[in-house]
N, CA, C and O atoms as a printed pandas DataFrame, in Angstrom:
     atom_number atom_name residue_name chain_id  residue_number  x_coord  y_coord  z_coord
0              1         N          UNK        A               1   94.268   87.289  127.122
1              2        CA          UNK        A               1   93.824   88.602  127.521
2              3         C          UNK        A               1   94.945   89.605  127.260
3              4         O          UNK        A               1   96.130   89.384  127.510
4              5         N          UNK        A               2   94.414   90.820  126.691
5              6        CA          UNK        A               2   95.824   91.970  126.075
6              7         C          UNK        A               2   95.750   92.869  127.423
7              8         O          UNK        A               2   94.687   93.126  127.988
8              9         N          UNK        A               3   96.983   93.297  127.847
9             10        CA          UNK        A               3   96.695   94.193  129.067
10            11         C          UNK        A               3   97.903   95.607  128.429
11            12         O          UNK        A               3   99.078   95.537  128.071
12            13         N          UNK        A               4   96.724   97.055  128.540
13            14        CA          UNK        A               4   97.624   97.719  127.725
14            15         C          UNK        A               4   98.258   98.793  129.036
15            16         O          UNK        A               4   97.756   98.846  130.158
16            17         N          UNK        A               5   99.334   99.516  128.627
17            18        CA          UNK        A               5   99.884   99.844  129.552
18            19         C          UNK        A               5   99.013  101.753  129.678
19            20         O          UNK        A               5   98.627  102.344  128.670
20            21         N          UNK        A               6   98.889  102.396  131.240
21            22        CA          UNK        A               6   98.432  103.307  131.295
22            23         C          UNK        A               6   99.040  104.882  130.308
23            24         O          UNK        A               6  100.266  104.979  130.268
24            25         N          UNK        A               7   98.559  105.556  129.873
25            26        CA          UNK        A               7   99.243  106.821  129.221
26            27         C          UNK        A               7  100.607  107.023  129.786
27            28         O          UNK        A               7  101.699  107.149  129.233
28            29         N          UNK        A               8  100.194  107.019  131.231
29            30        CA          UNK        A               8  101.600  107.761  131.707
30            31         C          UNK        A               8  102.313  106.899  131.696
31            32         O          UNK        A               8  103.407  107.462  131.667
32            33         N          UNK        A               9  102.524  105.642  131.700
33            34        CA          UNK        A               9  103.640  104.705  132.081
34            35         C          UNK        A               9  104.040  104.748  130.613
35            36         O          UNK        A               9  105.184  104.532  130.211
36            37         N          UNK        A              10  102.962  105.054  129.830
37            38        CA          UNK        A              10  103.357  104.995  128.283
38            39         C          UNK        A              10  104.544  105.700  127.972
39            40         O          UNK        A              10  105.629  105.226  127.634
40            41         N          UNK        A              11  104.089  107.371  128.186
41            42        CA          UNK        A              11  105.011  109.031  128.444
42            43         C          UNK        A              11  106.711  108.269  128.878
43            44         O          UNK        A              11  107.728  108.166  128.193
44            45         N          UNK        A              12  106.456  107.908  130.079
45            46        CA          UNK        A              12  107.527  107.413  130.837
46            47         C          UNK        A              12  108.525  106.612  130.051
47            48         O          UNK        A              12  109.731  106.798  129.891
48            49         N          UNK        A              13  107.621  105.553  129.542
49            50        CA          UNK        A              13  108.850  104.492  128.545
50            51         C          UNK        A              13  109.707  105.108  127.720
51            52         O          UNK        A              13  110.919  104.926  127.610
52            53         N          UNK        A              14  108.787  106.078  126.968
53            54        CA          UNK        A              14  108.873  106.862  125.143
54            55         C          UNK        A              14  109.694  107.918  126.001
55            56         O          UNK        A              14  110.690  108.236  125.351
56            57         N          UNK        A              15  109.649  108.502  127.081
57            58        CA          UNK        A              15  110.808  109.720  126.860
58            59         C          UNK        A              15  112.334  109.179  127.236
59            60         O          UNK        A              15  113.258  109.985  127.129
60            61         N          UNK        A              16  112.613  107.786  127.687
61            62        CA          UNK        A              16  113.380  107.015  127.842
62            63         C          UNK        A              16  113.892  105.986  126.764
63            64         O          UNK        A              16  114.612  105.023  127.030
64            65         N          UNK        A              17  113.447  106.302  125.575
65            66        CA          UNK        A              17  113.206  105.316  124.578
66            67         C          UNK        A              17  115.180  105.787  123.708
67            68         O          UNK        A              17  115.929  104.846  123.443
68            69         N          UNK        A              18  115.508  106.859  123.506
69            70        CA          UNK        A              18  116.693  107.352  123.094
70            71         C          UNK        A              18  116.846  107.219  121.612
71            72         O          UNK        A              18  117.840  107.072  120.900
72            73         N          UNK        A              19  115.051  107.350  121.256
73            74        CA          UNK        A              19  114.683  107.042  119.526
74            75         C          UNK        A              19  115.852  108.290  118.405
75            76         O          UNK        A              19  116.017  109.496  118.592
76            77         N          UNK        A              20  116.280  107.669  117.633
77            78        CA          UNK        A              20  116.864  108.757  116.820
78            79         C          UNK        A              20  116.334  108.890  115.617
79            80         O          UNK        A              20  115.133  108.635  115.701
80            81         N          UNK        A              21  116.759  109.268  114.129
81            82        CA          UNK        A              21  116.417  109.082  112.803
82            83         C          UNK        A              21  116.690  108.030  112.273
83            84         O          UNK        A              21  115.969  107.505  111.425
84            85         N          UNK        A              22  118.423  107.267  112.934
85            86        CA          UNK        A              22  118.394  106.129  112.065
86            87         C          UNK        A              22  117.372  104.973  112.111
87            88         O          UNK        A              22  116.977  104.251  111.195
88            89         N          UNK        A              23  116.977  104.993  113.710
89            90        CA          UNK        A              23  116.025  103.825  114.100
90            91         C          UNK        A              23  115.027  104.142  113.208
91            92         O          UNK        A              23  114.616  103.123  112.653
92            93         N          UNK        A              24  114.394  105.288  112.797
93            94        CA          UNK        A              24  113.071  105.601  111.793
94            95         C          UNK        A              24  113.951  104.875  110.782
95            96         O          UNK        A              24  113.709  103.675  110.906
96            97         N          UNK        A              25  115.047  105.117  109.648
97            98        CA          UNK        A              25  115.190  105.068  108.620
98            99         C          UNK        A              25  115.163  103.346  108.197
99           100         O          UNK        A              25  114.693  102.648  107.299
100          101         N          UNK        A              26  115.932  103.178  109.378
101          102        CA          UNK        A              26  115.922  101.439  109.147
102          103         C          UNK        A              26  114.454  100.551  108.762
103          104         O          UNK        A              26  114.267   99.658  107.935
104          105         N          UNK        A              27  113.444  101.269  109.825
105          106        CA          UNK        A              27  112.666  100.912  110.020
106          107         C          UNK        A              27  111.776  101.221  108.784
107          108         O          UNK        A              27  111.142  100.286  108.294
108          109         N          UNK        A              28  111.687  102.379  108.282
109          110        CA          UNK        A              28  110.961  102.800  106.883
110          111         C          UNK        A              28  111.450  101.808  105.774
111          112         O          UNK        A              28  110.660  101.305  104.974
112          113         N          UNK        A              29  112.801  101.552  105.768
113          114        CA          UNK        A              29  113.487  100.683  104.640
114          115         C          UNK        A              29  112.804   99.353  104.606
115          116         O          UNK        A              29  112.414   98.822  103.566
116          117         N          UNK        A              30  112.666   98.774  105.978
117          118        CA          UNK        A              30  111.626   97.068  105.953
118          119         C          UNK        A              30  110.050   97.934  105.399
119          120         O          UNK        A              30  109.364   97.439  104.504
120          121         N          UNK        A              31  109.814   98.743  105.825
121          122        CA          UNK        A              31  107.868   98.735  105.943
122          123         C          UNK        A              31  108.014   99.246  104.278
123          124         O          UNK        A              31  107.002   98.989  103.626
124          125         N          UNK        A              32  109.338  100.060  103.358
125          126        CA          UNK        A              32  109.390   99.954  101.950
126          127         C          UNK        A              32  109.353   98.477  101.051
127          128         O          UNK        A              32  108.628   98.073  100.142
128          129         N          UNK        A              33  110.400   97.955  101.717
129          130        CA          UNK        A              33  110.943   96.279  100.745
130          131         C          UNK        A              33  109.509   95.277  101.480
131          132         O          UNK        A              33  109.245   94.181  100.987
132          133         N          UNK        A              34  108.933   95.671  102.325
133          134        CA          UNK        A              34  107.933   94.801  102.725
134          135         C          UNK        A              34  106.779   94.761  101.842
135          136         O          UNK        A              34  106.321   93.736  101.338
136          137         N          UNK        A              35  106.122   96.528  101.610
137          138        CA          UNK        A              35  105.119   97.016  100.788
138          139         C          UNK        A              35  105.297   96.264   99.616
139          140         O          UNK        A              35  104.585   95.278   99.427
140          141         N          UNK        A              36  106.146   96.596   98.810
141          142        CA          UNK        A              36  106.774   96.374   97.587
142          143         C          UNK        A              36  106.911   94.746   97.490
143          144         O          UNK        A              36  106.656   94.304   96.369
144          145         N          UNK        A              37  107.216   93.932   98.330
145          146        CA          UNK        A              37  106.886   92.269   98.103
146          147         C          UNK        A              37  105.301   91.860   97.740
147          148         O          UNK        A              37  104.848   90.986   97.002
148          149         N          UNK        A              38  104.573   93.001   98.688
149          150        CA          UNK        A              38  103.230   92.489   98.916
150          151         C          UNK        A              38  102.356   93.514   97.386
151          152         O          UNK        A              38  101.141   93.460   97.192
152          153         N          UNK        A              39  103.150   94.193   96.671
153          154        CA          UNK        A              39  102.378   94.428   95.839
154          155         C          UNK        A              39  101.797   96.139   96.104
155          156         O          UNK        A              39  101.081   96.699   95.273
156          157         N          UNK        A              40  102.203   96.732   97.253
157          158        CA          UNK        A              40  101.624   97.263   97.536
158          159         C          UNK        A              40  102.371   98.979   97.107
159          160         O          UNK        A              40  103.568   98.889   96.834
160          161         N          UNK        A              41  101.819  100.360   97.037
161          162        CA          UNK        A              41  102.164  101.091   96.577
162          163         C          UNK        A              41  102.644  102.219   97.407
163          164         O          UNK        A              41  103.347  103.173   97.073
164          165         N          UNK        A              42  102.123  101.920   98.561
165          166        CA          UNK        A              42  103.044  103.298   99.438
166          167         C          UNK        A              42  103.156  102.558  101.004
167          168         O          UNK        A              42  102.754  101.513  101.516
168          169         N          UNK        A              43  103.926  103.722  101.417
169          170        CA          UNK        A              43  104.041  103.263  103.276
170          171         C          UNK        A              43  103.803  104.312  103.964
171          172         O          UNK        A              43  104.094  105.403  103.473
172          173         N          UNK        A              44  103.262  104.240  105.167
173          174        CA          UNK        A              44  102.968  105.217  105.941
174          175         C          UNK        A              44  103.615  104.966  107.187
175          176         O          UNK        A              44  103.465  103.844  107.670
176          177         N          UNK        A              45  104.231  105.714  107.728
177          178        CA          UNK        A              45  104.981  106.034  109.219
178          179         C          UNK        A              45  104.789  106.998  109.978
179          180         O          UNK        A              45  104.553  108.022  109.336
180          181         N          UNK        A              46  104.781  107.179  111.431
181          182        CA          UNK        A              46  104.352  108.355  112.050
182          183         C          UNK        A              46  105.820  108.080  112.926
183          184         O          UNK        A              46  106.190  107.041  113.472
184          185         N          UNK        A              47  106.698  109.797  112.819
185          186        CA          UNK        A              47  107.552  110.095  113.143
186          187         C          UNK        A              47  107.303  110.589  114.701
187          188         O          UNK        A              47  106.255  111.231  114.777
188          189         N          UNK        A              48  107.755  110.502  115.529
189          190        CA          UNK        A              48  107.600  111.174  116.892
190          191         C          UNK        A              48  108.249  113.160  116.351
191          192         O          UNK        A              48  109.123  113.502  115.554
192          193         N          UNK        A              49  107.388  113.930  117.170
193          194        CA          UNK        A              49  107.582  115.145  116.886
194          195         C          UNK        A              49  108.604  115.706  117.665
195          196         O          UNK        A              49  108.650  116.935  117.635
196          197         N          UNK        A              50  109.764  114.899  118.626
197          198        CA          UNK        A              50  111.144  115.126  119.312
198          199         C          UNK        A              50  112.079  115.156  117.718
199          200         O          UNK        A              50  112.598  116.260  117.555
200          201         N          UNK        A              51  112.241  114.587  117.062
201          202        CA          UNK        A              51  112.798  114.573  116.239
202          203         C          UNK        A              51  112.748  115.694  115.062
203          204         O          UNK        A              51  111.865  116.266  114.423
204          205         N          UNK        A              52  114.415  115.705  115.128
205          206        CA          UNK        A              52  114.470  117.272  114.476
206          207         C          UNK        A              52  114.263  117.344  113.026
207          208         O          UNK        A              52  114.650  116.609  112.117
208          209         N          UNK        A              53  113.566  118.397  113.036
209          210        CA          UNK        A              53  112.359  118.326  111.415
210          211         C          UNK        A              53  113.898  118.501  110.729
211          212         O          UNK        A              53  113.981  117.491  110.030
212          213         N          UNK        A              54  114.990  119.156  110.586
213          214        CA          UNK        A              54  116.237  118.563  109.618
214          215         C          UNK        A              54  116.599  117.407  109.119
215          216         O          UNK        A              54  116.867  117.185  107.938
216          217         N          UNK        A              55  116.616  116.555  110.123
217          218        CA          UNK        A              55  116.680  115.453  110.300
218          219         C          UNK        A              55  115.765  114.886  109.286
219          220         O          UNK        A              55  116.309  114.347  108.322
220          221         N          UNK        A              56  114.321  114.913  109.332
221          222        CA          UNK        A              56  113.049  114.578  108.536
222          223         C          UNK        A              56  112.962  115.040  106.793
223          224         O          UNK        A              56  112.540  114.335  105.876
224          225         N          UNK        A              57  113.455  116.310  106.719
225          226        CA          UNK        A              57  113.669  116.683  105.615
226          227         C          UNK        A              57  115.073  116.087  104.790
227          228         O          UNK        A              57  114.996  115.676  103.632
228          229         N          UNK        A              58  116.207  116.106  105.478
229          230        CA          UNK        A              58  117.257  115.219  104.660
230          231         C          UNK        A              58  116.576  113.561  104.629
231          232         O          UNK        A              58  117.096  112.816  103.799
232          233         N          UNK        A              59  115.963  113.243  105.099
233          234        CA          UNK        A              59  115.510  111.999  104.634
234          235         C          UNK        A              59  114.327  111.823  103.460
235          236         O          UNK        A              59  114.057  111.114  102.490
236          237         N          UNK        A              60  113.841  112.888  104.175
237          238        CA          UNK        A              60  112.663  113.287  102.699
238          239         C          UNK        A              60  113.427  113.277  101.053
239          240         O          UNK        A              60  113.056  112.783   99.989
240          241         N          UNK        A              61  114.744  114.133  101.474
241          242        CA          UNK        A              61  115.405  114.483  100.156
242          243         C          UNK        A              61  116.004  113.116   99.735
243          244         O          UNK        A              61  115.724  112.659   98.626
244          245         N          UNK        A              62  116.668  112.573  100.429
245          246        CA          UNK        A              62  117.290  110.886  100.032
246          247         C          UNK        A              62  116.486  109.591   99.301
247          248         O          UNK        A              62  116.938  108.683   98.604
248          249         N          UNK        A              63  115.092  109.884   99.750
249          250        CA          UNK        A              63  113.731  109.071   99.268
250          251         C          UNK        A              63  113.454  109.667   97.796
251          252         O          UNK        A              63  113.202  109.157   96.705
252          253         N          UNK        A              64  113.614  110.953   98.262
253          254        CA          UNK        A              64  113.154  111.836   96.571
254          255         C          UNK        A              64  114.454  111.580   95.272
255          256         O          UNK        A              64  114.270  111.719   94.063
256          257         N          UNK        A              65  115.290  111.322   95.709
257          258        CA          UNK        A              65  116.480  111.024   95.049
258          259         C          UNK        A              65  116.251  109.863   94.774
259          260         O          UNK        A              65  116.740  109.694   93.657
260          261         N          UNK        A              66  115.736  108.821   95.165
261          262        CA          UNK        A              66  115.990  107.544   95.165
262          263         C          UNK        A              66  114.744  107.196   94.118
263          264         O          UNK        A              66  114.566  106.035   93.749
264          265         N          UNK        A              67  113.919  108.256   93.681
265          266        CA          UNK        A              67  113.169  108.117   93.099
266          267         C          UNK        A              67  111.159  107.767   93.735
267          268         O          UNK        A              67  110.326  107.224   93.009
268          269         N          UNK        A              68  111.000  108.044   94.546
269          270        CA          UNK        A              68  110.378  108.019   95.806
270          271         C          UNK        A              68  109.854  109.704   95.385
271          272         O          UNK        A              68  110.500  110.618   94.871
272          273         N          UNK        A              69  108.008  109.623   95.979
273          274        CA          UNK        A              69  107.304  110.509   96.195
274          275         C          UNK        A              69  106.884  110.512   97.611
275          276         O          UNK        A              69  106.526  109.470   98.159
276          277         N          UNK        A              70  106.920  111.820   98.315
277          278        CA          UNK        A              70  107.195  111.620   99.832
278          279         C          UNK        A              70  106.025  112.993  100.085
279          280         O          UNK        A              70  106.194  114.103   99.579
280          281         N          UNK        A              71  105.175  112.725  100.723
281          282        CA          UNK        A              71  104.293  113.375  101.527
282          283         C          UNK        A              71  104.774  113.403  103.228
283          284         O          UNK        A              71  104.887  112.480  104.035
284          285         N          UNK        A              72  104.944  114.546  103.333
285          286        CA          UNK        A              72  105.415  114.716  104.832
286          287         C          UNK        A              72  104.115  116.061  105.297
287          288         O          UNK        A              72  103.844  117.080  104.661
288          289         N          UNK        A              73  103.514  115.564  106.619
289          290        CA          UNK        A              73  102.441  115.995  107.233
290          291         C          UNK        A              73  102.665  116.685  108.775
291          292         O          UNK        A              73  103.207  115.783  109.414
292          293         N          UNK        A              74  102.597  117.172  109.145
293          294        CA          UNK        A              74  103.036  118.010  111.023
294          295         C          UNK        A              74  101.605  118.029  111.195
295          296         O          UNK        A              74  100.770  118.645  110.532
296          297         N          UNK        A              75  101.414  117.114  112.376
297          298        CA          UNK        A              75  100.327  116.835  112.878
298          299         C          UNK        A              75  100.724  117.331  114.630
299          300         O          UNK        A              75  101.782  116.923  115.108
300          301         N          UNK        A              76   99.747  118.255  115.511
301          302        CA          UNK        A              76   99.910  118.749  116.598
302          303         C          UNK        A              76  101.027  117.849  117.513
303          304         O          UNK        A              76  101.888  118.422  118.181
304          305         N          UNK        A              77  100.911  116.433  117.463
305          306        CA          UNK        A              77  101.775  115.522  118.407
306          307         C          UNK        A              77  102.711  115.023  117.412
307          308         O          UNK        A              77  103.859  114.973  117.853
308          309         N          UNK        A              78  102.564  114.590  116.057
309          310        CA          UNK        A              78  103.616  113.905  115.342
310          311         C          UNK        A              78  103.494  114.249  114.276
311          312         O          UNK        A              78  102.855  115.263  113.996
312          313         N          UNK        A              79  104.217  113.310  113.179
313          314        CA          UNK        A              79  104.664  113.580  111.819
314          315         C          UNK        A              79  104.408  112.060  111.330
315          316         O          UNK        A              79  104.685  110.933  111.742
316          317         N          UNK        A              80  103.499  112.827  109.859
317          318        CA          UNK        A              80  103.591  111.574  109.405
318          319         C          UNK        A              80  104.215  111.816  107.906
319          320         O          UNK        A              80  104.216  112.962  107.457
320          321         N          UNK        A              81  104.792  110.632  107.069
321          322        CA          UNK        A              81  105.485  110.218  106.361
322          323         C          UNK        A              81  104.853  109.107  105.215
323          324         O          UNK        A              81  104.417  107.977  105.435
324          325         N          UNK        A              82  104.943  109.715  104.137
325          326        CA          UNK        A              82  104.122  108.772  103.258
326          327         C          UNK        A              82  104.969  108.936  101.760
327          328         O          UNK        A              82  105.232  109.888  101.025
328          329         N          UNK        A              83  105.345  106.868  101.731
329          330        CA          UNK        A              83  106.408  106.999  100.802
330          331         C          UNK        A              83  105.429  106.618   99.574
331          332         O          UNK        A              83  104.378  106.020   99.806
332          333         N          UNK        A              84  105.801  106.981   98.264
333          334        CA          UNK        A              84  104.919  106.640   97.342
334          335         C          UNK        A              84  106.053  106.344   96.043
335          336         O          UNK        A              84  107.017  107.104   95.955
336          337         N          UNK        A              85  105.875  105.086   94.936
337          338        CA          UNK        A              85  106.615  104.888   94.095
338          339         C          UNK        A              85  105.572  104.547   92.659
339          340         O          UNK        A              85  104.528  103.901   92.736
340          341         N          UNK        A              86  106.005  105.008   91.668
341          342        CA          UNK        A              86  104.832  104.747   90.421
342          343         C          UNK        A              86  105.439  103.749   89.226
343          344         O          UNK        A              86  104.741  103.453   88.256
C-alpha cells in the first residue's frame, strides 16, 4: 500500500529541503547520460521556481555550449527544462 504525504507536510519538507542549482545540475547530468544510453533524444526537468532564474540561464548557456538545444519554460509554480541533442 503507497501512503502519500498531505500538501502541507509536502510545503513543509520542500521549504526545508536547502535545494540549490548544483543539486539540479548533477541531477540533469544522470537524467542526460541516462537518456542517451537508452537511445533516447531529450530530457525533461522541472526546476523549483525559488531558484534564481540567473542561476537557470548560466546553465542554459553551459548546455548550449556543450552543444545541447535547451527549451526553458516559466510555468506559474515552476520551470521546466528541456535538453535536446541532434
Amino acid at each position: 500500500m503507497v501512503n502519500f504525504l498531505t500538501a502541507e507536510d509536502a510545503k513543509v519538507l520542500s521549504a526545508h529541503a536547502n535545494l540549490d542549482i548544483n543539486l539540479y545540475k548533477a541531477r540533469l547530468a544522470s537524467l542526460i547520460e541516462e537518456n542517451a544510453k537508452q537511445g533516447n533524444t531529450a530530457v525533461f526537468t522541472v526546476l523549483p521556481k525559488h531558484l534564481p532564474l540567473e542561476e537557470i540561464r548560466n546553465l542554459s548557456a553551459e548546455l548550449t555550449q556543450l552543444g545541447y538545444q535547451v527549451r526553458f519554460e516559466v510555468s506559474e509554480f515552476f520551470y521546466s527544462f528541456n535538453v535536446y541533442w541532434i
